[in-house]
Structure formats: C-alpha cells, structure tokens
Phi, psi and omega in degrees: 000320162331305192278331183319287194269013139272316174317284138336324202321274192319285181316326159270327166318323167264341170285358189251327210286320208293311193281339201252322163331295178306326185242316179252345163278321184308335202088347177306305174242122208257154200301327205279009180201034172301358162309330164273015160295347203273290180294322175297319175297297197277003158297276181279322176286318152292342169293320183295306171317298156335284189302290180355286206294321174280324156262029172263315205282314166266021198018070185247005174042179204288000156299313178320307180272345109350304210263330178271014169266335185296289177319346191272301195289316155317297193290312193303310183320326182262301196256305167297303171257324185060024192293000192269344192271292194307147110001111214277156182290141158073332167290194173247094195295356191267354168259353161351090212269138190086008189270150176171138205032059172059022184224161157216114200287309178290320127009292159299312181263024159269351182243321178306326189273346189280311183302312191299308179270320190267003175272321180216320253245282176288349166280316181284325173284330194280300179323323194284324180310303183305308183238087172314272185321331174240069172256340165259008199255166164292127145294311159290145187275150144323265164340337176293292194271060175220298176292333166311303180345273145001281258237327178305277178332291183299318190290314186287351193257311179296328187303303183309324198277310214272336193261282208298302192283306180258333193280301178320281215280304202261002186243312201247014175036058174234046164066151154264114188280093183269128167299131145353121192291325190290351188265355196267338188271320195295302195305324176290350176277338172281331210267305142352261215295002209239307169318313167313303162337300168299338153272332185279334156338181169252128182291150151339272183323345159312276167247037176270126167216172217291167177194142220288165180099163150316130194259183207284148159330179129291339165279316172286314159328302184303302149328272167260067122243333128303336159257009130279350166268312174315261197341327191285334178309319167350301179305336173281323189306313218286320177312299163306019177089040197258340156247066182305311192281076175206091162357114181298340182276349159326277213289327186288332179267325183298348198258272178350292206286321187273352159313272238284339175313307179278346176271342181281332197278332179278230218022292189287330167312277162268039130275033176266153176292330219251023191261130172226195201282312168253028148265307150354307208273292174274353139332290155341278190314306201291340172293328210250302196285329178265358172285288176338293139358283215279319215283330166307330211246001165279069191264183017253157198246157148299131183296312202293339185273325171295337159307315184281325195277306165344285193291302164336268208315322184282343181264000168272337164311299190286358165249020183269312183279014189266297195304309189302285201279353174282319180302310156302351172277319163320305187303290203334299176286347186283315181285348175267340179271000000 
C-alpha cells in the first residue's frame, strides 16, 4: 500500500495543486462553496495531468505545454463553462464592454493566460519540485491515463452542466445562454489546431541553446514574477468595464505585448546554464504570490470566505518556504557530496 502510494504521490499531488492554485488561493472558489472543488479536480487537475503526461512522455517541452494549456484554456472558455461565449455573470449585457461578434474578448484574453500559466504551467512546476527525481519520468500507467482520461471527459459535462444550466439561471439570475453552433464548431477547430501545434511544432530543446553567465537571483526571479504576473489580473476589472472609455482593442494589444514580454524574459532567464531548481521555485512562488495577491480585490467577501482565504494563502506561503530550504539543502548536499 505504501509503495502504491509513493507511486501515485506526484499524479495526485497534481490533480490537487492544478485546482487550489488556480482557484482557491486566488478567492475564485471561497470555503462556503468548496465544494466545487470536486468537478474543479476532474477539469483542471486532470486536464493538468494530462498535459504533463503527454509532454513528458512526447518530449514536447515547455512549448508544448504552453500550447496544450492555451488549448485547455480554449475548450473551458467555448466549450465547457463558455464564459468567454456567455454574457459575463454580474455584468451589464445591454454596456458589455469588449464584446463583439459574440465573444468577449478581453475576458477571453484574461482567462487564456490565466488558465495556461496558474492552471497547468505553475501547478506542474511546483509538483515536478516537490518530486525533484521523477520530474522527467511518466506518473501514469496506461490504464492511469486512460481513467484521467475518463475521469476528464465526465468532469467537462458536469462543469457544463452544472455552471450554463444551474449556476448561471438560479444562483446569478443571468439566463441560460445557448452560443451559436458556428462558434461552438470554430472553437473546436481552435482547441484542434492547437493541440496539433504542440505536436507538430519543434520542441524548445530542438533549437534552443543554452548560454553562458549567471542567471538572475533567485530573489530577484521572484520579485519579477510578480510584477509580471500582478497586472494581467488587471484584464479582469477592464472586461467589466472599469475604463469604458478606453478602446477595447488597447488593453488587448497591451495584454498581448505584456504575454510575449514575459515569456521572452523566463525564456531568457532559463536557458542560463546557471538556472537550478530554486529559481523554478521562485518563478513559480512570484506567480502564486501575485495570484493571492490579486485575488483580494474580487470582493465583496463574506468574513468566513475571507478568513478562508487568509488562512489558505497564508498556509501556501509557508509551505513554498518549507520546499525553498529542502531544495537548499539538496544543492548543499549534492555540492558537498
């Protein structure tokens, strides 16, 4: 039983990590309704699984997992929850700010970068931290991944069901929205190429190559990954209107332009030879931290949900600085043996 379940560790560790990043430090899902943590483990946390499993497995590197969280991030948006489709919850559909040919767009490109990195990106790095040694190895059996599969498949029909059919008419009195079929066929065609993308691309490890000097502190690493990760929380307030008078396609070039600004900067951060394990940690931590952060400001709270979040956040911190000294200890000992 032991041996099982060192074995499972890492594959469950991440089926947990991927929804409570995502979700439950951020304030999206508040202790009075942690229940829905259940269909979030078979979404995101088995989606989150997957991908791993599928670029470990294809050696398809962090383009690769990029390109199947954009896809991941695509189907909740269109196909699973639609909220990227739907009229946003709490808004004013007749002032609908960024919508147009039935998408809301800024909306959209705030849940894409959000899903893609605090969903599968930053959950998958923190899990490979934690089981340092099999951070390149499969978690799954065939049979593993044939029930995530499963367990996946079933998790998008209860999300759908549960949000578009029950949440949207009796909890937020925003209607049932049915999408257009044509946008509903086009998504699948996006959802599509972007998994193809990810195998037919060339992985990172192709042409990447590595270069010489110091990479960045790791305090410093932390430090800007949180003030590249704090702002994009931004794109929600502005989807709701928060500058109507500011052009929707502004915040959308300005969103674009600060994605590819941060993906050139880790890009360039780790290919230094000199990138270890606990700057991963702190990339990872300054991302976490600015979710948390961010996360505050999606009131108004309940004393008992704020009170949850407080205490989460504070107990993820401390266990990000538990992982930071097992990992100094490890270089210590590695440089000393």
């Amino acid at each position: 039983m032991r041996w099982r379940w060192q074995r499972a560790a890492p594959a469950v560790t991440l089926l947990l990590l991927a929804p409570v990043v995502s979700e439950v430090l951020f304030g999206a899902t508040r202790l009075s309704y942690l229940f829905v943590l259940v269909p979030q483990i078979m979404v995101w946390g088995c989606g989150a699984l997957l991908i791993r499993e599928t670029v470990r497995r294809w050696r398809r590197g962090w383009l690769g997992m990029i390109l199947l969280g954009l896809a991941l991030a695509a189907a909740e948006e269109f196909l699973i929850q639609q909220t990227s489709l739907a009229p946003l919850v709490g808004g004013n559909p007749a002032q609908a700010y960024g919508r147009a040919l039935g998408v809301n767009w800024v909306w959209l490109l705030a849940m894409l970068g959000y899903e893609t990195v605090w969903v599968v990106l930053i959950p998958v790095q923190l899990a490979e931290l934690i089981f340092w040694p099999r951070r390149d190895e499969p978690w799954l059996s065939k049979r593993g991944l044939l029930f995530t599969g499963i367990t996946f498949g079933i998790g998008c029909v209860v999300a759908w069901y549960a949000w578009t059919q029950r949440a949207r008419p009796l909890v937020f009195h925003a209607g049932i929205y049915q999408p257009p079929w044509s946008h509903i066929l086009i998504a699948l065609g996006v959802v599509l190429a972007l998994v193809l993308a990810a195998f037919i691309l060339p992985a990172p490890w192709q042409w990447r190559r590595e270069r010489a000097g110091p990479a960045p502190a790791p305090q410093t690493v932390a430090i800007l990954a949180f003030m590249l990760a704090l702002p994009w929380f931004a794109l929600i307030h502005i989807a709701y209107g928060a500058f109507p008078g500011v052009p929707p396609w502004v915040p959308m070039a300005a969103g674009v332009s600060w994605a590819a600004l941060a993906l050139l900067a880790v890009a360039r951060w780790s290919s230094r030879r000199a990138w270890e394990p606990g700057h991963r940690l702190a990339l990872v931590s300054g991302g976490m931290v600015a979710s948390m952060a961010a996360g505050f400001g999606q009131g108004p709270w309940r004393s008992l949900d704020l009170d949850g979040k407080v205490v989460f956040n504070a107990l993820a911190v401390l266990m990000l600085a538990v992982l930071a000294g097992k990992l100094v200890r490890n270089s210590i000992e590695q440089r000393d043996g």
